[in-house]
C-alpha positions in Angstrom: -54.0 24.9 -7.9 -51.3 22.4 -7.3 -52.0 18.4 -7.1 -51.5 18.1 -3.1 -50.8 14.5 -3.3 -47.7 15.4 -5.9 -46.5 17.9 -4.3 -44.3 18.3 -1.2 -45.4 20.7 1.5 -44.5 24.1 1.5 -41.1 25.4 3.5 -40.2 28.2 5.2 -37.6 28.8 3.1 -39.8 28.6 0.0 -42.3 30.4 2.0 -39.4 33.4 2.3 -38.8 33.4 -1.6 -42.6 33.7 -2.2 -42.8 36.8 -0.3 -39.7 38.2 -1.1 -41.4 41.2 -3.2 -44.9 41.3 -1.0 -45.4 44.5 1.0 -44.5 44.3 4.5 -47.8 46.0 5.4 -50.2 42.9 3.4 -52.5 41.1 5.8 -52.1 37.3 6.1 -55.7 35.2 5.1 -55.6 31.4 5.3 -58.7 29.5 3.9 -60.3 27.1 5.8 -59.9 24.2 3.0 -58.2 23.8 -0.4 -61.1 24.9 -2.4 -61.6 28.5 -0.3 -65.1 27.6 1.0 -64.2 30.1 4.2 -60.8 32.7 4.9 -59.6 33.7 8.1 -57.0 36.5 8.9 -54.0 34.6 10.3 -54.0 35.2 14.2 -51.0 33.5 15.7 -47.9 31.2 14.9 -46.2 28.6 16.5 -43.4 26.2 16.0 -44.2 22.5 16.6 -43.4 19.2 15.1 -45.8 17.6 12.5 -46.5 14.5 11.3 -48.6 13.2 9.1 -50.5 9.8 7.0 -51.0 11.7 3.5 -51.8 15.8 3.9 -53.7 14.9 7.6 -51.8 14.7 10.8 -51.1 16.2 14.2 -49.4 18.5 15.9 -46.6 18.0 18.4 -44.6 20.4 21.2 -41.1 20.5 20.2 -38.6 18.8 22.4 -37.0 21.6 24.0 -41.2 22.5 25.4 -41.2 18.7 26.4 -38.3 19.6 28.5 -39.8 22.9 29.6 -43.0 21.8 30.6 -43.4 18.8 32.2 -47.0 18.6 32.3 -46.9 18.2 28.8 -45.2 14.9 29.4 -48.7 13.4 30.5 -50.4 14.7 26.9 -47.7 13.2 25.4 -46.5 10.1 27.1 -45.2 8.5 24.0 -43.1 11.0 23.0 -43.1 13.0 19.9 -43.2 10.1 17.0 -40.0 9.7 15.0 -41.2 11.0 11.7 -42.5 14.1 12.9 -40.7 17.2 11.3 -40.0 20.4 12.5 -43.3 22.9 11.6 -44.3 26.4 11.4 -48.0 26.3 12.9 -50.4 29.3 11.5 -53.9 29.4 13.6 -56.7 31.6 12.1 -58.4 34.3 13.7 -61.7 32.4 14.8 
């Protein structure tokens, strides 16, 4: 397994390359940590904003939801933070 503090996070580009020759009807598992201690079958996705101190960090609406909903505005009443990117979200099945 990779060093995580070397390297960069995963894209969903990279992500598309990966899984170029994987059959369409394979079942998505995520573990629970990096050293597998628990695997859950992937449940649902979302796309959010992320941003992070080292491989921790937390999970933002994206602006156009902040817009959307404004009762998000009162979760979030600084905003999303400046460095937060643009993420794919994957929730396991719990």
């Amino acid at each position: 397994m990779p060093d995580t503090k070397t390297v960069p996070p995963l894209t969903v580009a990279e992500l598309r390359t990966l899984m170029r020759d994987v059959p369409g009807d394979t079942i998505v598992v995520l573990s629970a940590d990096s050293e597998g201690n628990r695997y859950s079958p992937l449940f649902e996705i979302a796309e959010g904003m992320y941003d992070s101190d080292e491989l921790l960090g937390d999970v933002y609406p994206i602006p156009e939801q902040l817009r959307q909903q404004p009762e998000l505005r009162t979760v979030y009443p600084n905003g999303i933070p400046a460095t937060a990117v643009s993420a794919l979200i994957l929730y396991p099945q719990s």
